[in-house]
C-alpha positions as CSV (number, residue, x, y, z in Angstrom):
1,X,14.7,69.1,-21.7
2,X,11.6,68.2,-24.2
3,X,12.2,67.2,-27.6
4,X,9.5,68.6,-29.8
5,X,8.1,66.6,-32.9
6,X,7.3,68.1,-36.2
7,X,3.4,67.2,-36.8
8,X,2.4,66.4,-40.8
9,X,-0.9,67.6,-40.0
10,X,-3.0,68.9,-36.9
11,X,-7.0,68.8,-36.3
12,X,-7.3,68.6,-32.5
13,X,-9.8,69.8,-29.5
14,X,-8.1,70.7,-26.7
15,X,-9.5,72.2,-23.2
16,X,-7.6,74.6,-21.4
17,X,-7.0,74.8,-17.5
18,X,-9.0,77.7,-15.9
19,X,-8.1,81.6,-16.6
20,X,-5.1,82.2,-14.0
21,X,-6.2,85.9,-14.2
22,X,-9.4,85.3,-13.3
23,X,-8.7,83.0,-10.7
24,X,-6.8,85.0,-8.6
25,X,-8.9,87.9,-9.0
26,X,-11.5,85.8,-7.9
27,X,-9.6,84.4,-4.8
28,X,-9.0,88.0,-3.6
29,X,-12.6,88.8,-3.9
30,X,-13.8,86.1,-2.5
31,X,-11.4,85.9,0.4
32,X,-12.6,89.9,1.1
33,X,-16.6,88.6,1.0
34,X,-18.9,88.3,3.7
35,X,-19.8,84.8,3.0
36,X,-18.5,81.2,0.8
37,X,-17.8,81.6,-2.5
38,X,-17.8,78.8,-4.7
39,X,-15.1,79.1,-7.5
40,X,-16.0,76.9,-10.5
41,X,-13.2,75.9,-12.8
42,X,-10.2,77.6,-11.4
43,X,-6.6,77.6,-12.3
44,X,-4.8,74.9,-10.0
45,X,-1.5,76.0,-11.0
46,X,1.7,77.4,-8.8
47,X,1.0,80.9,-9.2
48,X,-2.6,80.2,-7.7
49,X,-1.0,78.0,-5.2
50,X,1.2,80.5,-3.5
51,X,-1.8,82.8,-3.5
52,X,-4.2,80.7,-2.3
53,X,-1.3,79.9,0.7
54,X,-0.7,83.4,1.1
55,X,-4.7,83.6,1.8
56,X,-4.4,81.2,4.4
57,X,-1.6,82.6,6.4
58,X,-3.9,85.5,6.4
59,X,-6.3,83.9,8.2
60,X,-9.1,82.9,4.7
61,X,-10.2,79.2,4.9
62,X,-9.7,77.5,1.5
63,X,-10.4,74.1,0.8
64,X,-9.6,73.1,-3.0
65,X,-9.7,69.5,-2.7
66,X,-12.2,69.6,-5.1
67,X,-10.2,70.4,-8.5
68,X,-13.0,72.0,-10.0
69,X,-14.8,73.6,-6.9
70,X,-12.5,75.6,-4.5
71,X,-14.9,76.8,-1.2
72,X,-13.6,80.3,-0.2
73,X,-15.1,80.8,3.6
74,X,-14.8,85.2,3.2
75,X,-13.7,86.8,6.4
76,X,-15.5,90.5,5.4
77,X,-12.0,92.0,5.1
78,X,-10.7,90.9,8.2
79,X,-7.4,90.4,7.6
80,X,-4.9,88.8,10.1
81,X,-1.6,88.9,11.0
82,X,0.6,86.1,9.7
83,X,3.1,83.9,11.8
84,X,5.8,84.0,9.3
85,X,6.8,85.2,5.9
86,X,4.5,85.3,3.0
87,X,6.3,83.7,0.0
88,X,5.1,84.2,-3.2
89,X,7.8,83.1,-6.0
90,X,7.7,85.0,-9.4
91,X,4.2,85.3,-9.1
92,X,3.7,89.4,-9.6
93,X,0.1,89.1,-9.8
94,X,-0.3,87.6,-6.5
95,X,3.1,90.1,-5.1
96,X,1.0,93.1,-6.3
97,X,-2.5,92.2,-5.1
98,X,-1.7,90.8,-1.7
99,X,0.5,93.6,-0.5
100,X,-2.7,95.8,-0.7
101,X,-5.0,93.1,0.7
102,X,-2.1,93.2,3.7
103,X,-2.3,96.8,4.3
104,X,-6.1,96.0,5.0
105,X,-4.9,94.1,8.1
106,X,-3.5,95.3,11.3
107,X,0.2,94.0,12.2
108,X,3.3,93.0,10.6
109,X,3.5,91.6,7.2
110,X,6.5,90.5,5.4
111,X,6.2,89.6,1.2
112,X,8.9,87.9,-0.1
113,X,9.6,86.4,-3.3
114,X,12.4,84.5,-5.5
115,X,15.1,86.3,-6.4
116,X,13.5,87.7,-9.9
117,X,10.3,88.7,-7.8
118,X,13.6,90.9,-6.3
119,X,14.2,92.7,-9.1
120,X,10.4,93.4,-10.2
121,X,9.2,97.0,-9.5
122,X,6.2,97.8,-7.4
123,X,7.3,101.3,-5.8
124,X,4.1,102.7,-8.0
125,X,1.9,100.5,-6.4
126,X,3.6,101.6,-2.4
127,X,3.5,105.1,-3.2
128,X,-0.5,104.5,-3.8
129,X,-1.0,102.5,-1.1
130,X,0.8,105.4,0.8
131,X,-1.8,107.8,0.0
132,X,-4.2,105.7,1.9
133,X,-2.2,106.1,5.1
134,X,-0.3,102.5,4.5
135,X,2.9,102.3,6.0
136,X,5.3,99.8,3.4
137,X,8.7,99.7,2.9
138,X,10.9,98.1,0.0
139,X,13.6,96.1,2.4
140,X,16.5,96.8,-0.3
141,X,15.3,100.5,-0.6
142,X,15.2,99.7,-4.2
143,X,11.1,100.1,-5.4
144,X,11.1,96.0,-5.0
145,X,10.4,93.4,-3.1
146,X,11.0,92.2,-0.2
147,X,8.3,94.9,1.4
148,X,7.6,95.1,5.3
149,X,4.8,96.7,6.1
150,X,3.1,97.5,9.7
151,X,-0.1,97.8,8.5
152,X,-3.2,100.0,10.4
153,X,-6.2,99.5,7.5
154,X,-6.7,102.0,4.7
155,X,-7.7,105.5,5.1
156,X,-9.1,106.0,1.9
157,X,-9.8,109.1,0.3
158,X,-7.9,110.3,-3.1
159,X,-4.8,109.0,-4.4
160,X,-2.9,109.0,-6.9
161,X,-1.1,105.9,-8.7
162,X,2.0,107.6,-10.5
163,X,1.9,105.4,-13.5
164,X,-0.2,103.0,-15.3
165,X,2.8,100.6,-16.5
166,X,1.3,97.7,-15.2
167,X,-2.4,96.9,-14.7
168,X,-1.7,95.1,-11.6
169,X,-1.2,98.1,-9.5
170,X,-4.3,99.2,-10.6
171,X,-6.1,96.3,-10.4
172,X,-4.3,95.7,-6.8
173,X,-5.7,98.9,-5.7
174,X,-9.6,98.7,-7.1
175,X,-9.9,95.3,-5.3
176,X,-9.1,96.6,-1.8
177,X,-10.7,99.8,-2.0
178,X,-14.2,99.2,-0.3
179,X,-12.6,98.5,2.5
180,X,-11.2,101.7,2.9
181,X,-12.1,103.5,6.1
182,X,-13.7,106.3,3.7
183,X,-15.1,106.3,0.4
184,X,-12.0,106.3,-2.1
185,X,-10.8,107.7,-4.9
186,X,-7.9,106.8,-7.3
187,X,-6.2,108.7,-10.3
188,X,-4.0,107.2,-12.3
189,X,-1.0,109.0,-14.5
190,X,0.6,108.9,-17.5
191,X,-0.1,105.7,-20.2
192,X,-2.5,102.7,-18.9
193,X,-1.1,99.4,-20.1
194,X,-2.9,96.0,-20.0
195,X,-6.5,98.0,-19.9
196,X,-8.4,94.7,-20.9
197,X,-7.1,93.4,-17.2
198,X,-8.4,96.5,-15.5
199,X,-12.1,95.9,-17.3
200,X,-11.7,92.3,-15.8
201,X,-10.8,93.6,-12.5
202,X,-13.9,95.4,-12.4
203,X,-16.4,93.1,-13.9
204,X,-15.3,90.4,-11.0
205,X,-15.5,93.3,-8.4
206,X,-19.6,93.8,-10.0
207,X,-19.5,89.9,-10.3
208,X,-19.0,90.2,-6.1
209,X,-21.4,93.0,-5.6
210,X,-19.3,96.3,-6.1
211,X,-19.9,98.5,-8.9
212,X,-17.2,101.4,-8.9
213,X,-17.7,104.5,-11.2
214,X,-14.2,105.0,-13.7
215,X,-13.6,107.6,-16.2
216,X,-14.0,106.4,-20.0
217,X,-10.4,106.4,-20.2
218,X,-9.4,104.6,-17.0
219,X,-7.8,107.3,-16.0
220,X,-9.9,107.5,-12.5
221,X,-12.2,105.6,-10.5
222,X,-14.4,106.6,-7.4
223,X,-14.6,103.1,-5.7
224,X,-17.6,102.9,-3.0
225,X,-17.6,101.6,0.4
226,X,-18.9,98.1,0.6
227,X,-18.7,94.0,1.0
228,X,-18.1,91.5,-1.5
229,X,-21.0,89.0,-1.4
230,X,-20.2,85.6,-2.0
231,X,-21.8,83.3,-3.9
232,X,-21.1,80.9,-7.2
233,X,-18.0,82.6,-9.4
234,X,-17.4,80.4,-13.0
235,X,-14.1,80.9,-13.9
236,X,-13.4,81.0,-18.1
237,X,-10.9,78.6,-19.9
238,X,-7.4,80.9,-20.0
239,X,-7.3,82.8,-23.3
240,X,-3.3,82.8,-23.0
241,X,-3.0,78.9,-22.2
242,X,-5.9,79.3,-25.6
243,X,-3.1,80.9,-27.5
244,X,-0.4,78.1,-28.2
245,X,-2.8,75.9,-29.6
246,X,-4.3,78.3,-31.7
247,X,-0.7,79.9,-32.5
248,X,-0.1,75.3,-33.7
249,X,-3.2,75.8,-36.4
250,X,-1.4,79.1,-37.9
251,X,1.7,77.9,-38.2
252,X,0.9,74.3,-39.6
253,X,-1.8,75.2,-41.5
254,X,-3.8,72.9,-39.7
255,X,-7.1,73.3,-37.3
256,X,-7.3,73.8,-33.7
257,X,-10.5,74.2,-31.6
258,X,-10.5,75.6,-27.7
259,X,-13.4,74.4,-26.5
260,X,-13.6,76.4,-23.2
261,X,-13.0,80.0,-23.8
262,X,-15.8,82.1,-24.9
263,X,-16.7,84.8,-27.2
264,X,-17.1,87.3,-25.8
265,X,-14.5,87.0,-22.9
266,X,-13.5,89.1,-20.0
267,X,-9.6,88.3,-21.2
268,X,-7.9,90.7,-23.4
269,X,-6.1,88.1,-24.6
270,X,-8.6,86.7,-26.6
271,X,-8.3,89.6,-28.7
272,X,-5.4,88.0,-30.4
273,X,-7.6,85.8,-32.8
274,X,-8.5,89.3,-35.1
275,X,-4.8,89.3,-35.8
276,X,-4.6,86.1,-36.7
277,X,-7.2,86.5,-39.3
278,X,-5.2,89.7,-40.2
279,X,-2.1,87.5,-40.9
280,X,-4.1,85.0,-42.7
281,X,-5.7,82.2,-40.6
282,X,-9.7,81.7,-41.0
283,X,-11.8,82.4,-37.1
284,X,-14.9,80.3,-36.5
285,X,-16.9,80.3,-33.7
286,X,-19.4,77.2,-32.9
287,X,-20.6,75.5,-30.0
288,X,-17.7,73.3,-29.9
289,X,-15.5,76.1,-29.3
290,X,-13.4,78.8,-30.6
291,X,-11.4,77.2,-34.1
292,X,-8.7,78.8,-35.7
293,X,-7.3,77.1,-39.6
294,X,-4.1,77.9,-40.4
295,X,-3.7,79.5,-44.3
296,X,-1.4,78.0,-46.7
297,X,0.7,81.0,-46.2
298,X,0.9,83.8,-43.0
299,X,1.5,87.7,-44.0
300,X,3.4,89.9,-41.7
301,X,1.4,92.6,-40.0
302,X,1.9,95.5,-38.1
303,X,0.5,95.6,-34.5
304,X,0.2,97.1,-31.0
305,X,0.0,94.9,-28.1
306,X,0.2,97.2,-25.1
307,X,-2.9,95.2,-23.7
308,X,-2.3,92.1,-24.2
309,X,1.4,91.6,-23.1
310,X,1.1,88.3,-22.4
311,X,0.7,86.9,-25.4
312,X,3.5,89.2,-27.8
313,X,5.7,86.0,-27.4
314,X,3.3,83.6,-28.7
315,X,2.5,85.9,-31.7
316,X,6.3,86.9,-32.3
317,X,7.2,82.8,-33.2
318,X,3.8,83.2,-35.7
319,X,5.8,86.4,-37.1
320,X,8.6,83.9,-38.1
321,X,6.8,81.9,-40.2
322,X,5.2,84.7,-42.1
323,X,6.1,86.1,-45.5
324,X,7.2,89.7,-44.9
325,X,8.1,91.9,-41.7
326,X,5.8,92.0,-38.6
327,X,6.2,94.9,-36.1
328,X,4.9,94.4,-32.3
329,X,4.8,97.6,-31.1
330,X,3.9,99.1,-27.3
331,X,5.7,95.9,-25.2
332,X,8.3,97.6,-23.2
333,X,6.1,96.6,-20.4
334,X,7.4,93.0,-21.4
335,X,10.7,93.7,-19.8
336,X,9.0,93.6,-16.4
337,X,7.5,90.2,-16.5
338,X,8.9,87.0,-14.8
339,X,11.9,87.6,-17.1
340,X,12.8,90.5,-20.2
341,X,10.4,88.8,-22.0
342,X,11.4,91.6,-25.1
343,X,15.1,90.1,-25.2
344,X,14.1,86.6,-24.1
345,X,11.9,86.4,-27.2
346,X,14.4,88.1,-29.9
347,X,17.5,85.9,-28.6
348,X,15.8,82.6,-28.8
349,X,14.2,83.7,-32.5
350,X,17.8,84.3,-33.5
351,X,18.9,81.3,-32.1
352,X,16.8,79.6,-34.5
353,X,17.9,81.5,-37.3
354,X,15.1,84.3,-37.4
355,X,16.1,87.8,-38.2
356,X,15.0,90.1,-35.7
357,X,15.2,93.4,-34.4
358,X,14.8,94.7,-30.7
359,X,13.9,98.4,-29.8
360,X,13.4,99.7,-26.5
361,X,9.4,99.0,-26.9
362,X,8.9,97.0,-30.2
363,X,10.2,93.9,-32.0
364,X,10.4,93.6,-35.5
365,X,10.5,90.6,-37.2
366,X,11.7,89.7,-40.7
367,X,9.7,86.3,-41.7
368,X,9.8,84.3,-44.1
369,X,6.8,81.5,-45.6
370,X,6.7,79.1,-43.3
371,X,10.3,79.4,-41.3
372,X,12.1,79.3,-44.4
373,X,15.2,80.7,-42.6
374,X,14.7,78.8,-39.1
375,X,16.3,75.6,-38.0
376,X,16.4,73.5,-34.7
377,X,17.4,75.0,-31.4
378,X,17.9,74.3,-28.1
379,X,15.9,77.1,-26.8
380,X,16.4,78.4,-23.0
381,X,12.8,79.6,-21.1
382,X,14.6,81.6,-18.4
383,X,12.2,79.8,-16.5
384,X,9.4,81.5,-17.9
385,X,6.2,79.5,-18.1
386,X,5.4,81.9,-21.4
387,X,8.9,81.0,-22.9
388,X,8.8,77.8,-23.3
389,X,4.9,77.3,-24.4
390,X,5.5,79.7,-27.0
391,X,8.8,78.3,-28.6
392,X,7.4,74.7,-28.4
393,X,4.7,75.9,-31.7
394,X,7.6,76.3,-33.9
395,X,9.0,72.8,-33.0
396,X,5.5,71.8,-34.7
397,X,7.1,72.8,-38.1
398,X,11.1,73.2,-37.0
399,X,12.8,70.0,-36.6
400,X,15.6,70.1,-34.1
401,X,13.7,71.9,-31.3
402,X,14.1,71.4,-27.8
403,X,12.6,73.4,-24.8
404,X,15.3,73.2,-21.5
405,X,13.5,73.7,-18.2
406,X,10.4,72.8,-20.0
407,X,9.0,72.2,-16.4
408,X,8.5,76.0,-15.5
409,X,5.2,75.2,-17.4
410,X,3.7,74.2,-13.9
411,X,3.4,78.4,-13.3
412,X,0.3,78.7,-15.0
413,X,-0.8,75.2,-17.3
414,X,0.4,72.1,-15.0
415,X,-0.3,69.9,-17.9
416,X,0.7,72.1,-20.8
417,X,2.9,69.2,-22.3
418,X,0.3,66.7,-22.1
419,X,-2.3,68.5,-24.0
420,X,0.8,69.8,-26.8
421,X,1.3,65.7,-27.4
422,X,-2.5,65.4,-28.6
423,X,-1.4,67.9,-31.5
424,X,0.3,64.9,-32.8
């Protein structure tokens, strides 16, 4: 359990660890090239950990002694069988990516996770696959890991993902595709979620040396046969680490700068400073950094975060310290993350006294100025990295807060609690 101080006053520049979405695009690609890729500035976190493991068992040399260089040595898609399980935790990114980069290989291959990663879906994502001629099976029968597959290389071809819920399938998907034994094509149905991650997908597939040709809508994507090139791959600050310390400014009325993300930015998470400025807080952009001032008073707003799911929690605490009702609309897909982020987020609000409402795919939250209503909590994270980074802003301006298992920060910002205490 951490204890977190209210601050009088904040004016603090912080730098974030490396984009964790980027980096483990980036790993995939460069593990797929025909030559050693330098990765500048990645994400040393757990997530990247068990993918960077996962790699190896798969027969990719990485060597990340280097902190802020990691050597990829790209094995031009050759992907080999694994002597044991691969493990991946709670991290659905890597789950989702690496069962597609396994079908590329030729054997057995058994993805397991903990037991939430059990519960996660990915049944779109082997139905895909499927169309491609991969042969993968949910061990529970249930659409969830663990999978087995006995894997023979891609056909390629048309197929069809059955839903767009989460960009990972997609993104899963685009990344393996030159490999395919023929040209392929991919259609996606019904509502695609998270699009900002599918534009980043792509521009690290160009970044690598494939271009594929999508629809304006995303809705489908003729992906050529080809080889990642390697080469040098600079990885930006993470815009969703970004957001708790700009998320400290807003609701203290003080001033935060990110050094390390830029404008513009391949995350679609960035693209939660306009709403800031829509609830009040004053954007500037200089060579120091990205800075966001807090106004003497927030205003509720009404949103839709369907692209950028990952940081609706960190904007939901903002909601509480703002006069009037905000409504976050479009984040069923929240329910799917490494807990039911939707429900996680409303009872921990209400623990601290916040009146909110939860519907199937929006929150609404009734603020008041500056957490009029809220008081000190002990606040539970479910073990979600995103949890406990988000509720630790309102203990800037709360007394009484305290985050329990405060150490599931490790998932995606190692030394999240480090940089908080130089808010102070």
């Amino acid at each position: 359990m951490i204890a977190i101080t209210p601050v009088a006053a904040i004016d603090a520049v912080v730098k974030v660890p490396g984009s964790k979405s980027l980096t483990q695009r980036a790993l995939i690609a460069a593990a797929l090239a025909e030559s050693e890729s330098r990765l500048i500035g990645p994400l040393a976190s757990e997530d990247t950990h068990f993918t960077m493991e996962a790699l190896r068992a798969m027969g990719v040399a990485c060597d990340d002694r280097d902190p802020d260089c990691w050597l990829v040595q790209g094995n031009g898609g050759r992907i080999a069988e694994p002597a044991g399980d691969i493990f991946l935790g709670n991290n659905g990114t890597a789950t989702r990516f690496l069962t597609s980069v396994a079908a590329l290989g030729h054997g057995r291959f058994h993805i397991t996770g903990s037991e939430r990663m059990t519960q996660r879906p990915i049944l779109p994502l082997m139905q895909a696959l499927g169309g491609w001629q991969a042969d993968i099976v949910s061990d529970a029968g249930n659409g969830c890991p663990p999978l087995t597959l006995r894997s023979n290389g891609l056909a390629g071809g048309r197929t069809v993902l059955p839903e767009g819920k989460s960009s990972q399938y997609l993104s899963s998907l685009l990344l393996v595709a030159p490999y395919a034994a023929a040209p392929a094509e991919l259609e996606v149905h019904g509502e695609i979620l998270s699009k900002p991650y599918v534009e980043m997908t792509l521009a690290v597939m160009a970044d690598f040396g494939i271009r594929v040709e999508a629809a304006p809508g995303l809705n489908f994507f003729r992906i050529p046969q080809g080889r990642y090139q390697g080469g040098t791959y600079s990885i930006e600050g993470d815009a969703s680490g970004a957001s708790y310390f700009w998320a400290a400014a807003a609701v203290t009325g003080g001033r935060v700068t990110v050094a390390n993300v830029p404008v513009p930015s391949l995350q679609g998470d960035a693209k939660l400073l306009p709403y800031l400025a829509r609830m009040g807080c004053r954007i500037e952009q200089t060579g120091a950094g990205i800075t966001v001032i807090g106004p003497d008073a927030l205003e509720g707003i009404e949103l839709d975060m369907g692209d950028m799911p990952d940081v609706a929690p960190t904007l939901a605490v903002v909601a509480a310290f703002a006069e009037g009702t905000t409504v976050i609309n479009n984040i069923a897909h929240l329910r799917i993350k490494e807990c039911d982020r939707l429900s996680a987020v409303v009872n921990e609000l209400r623990k601290m006294g916040a009146e909110v409402e939860e519907e199937p795919a929006r929150m609404i939250i009734h603020g008041r100025q500056g957490g009029g209503n809220l008081h000190g909590a002990s606040i539970t994270t479910y073990n979600d990295h995103r949890m406990a980074m988000s509720f630790a802003v309102a203990g800037l301006r709360i007394p009484g807060v305290e985050i329990t298992g405060e150490d599931c920060v490790v998932k995606s910002f190692p030394n999240f609690w480090e940089c908080f205490r130089r808010l102070a």
